[in-house]
N, C-alpha and C positions, 0 to 999 in steps of 0.2 A: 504494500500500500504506500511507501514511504517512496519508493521509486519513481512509483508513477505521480504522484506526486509534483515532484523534482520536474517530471516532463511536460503536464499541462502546466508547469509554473513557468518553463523555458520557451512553450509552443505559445502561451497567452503573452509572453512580454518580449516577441520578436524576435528570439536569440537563435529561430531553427532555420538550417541553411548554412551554406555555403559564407564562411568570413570574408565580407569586404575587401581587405585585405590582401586576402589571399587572391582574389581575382583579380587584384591590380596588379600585385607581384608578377601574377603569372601574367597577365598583358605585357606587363613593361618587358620581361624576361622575352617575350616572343617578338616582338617590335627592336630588340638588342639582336635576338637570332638572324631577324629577318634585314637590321641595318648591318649589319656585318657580313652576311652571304652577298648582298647585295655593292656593297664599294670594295670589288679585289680590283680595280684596275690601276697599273701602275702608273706612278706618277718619278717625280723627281724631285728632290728637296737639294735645295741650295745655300746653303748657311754658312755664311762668315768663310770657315776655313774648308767646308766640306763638302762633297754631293754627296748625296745620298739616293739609290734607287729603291722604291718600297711601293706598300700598294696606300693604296689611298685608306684603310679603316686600322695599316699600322702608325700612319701620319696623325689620325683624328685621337687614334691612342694614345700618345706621346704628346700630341699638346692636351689632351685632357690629364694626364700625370703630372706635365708641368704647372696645369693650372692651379693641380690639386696642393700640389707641395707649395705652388707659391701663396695660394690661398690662408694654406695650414700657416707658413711664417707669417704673414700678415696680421693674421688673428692671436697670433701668438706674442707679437708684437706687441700689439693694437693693447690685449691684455695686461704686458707688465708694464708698461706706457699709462695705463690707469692705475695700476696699484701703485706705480711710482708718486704720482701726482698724489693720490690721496694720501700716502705717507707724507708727501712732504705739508700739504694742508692740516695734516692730522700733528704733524710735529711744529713745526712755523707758524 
């Protein structure tokens, strides 16, 4: 009795089915599949000291890594750039 219970308390307050979530996961995950099957054409990268030949979805990889890393120290920055200030407000 305790069970069932549990189930019309789950099926009355919306909770039955498939999570949210999960179906966006799986979208995105398929639209990733399907953007990377789809850019293998080779291109050319020209930078500073080097060329480089590669396809076009490992060029989009490699500026999204740089973005990410540059992102990450920015933030990182941005952060102790705050705590600093507020020490010195909190001490001064």
């Amino acid at each position: 009795m305790e069970q069932m219970r549990n189930n019309e308390t789950n099926a009355a307050s919306g909770r039955s089915g498939p999570n949210v979530m999960l179906i966006v996961t799986g979208l995105l995950i398929a639209f990733i599949v399907v953007f990377v099957l789809k850019n293998d054409h080779e291109t050319e990268i020209d930078f500073m000291l080097f060329n480089w030949t590669t396809t076009v979805r490992w060029s989009i990889f490699i500026a999204l890594i740089i973005g990410i890393v540059l992102d990450r120290t920015a933030s990182i920055w941005w952060r102790r750039r705050g705590r600093r200030k507020a020490e010195e407000k909190a001490n001064g």
